[in-house]
N, C-alpha and C positions, 0 to 999 in steps of 0.2 A: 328171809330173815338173815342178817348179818349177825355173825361173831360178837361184835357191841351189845344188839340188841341181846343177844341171848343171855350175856352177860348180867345185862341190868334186869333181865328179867328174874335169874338165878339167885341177885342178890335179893331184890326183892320178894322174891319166893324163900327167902330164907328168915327173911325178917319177917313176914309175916305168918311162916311156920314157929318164929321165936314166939311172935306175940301171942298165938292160938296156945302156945308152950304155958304162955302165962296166965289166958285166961280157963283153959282147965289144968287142975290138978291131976295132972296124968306125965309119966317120962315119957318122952321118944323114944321107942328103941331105935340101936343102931347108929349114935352118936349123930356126927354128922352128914352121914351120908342118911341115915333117916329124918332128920332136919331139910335136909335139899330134896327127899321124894314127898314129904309130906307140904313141904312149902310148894312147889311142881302142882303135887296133883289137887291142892286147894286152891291154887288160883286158876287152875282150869275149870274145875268144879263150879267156884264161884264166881267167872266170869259165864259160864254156862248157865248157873243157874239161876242169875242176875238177870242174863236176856231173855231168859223163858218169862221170868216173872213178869219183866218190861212189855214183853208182848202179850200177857196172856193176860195181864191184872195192870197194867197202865201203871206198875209205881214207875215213879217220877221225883224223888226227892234230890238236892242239891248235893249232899254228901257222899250220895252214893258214886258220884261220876267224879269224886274224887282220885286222880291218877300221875301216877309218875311215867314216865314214855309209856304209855298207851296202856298200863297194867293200873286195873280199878284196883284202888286199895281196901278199900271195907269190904267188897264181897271176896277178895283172898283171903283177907283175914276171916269173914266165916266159912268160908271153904276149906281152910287148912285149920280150923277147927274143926267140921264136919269130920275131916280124913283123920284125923287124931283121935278122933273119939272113936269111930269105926275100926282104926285098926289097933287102938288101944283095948276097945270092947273084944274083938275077935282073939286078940293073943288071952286076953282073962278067961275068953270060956274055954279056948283051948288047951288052958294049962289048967284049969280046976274041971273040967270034965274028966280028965283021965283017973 
């Protein structure tokens, strides 16, 4: 993986950590360096757990192989929802547990 690619992928993990921003109502902590790990590890998430499904359950729909240099777009964006919401849930029980 070259420098470029890493790039386009960072941006793209960023935008679709924005988008997951907007479909829940929940902040990011951490400005934007928690914008660039939550966009990171939901399009990892959701490129993983797009090819489970693809293997294990045959979807096969057109929109989902929607892609900018080799990063699907709609499974990052539910993946970097996924991680928003997991580590948006995890700081709430942490802070009203005590």
């Amino acid at each position: 993986m070259d420098i470029l690619h890493l790039l386009i992928k960072l941006i793209i993990a960023i935008g679709c950590a924005a988008a997951a921003d907007l479909l829940l109502p929940r902040r990011i902590p951490g400005g934007l360096a928690g914008l660039i790990l939550v966009g990171l590890a939901g399009v990892w998430l959701g490129e993983r757990g797009f090819a489970l499904l693809r293997q294990q359950f045959g979807i096969n729909f057109d929109f989902l192989y929607w892609q900018i240099e080799g990063v699907l777009i709609i499974p990052a964006i539910v993946g970097s929802a996924i991680v928003l919401y997991v580590v948006t849930a995890f700081i709430r029980w942490a802070r009203y547990s005590s």
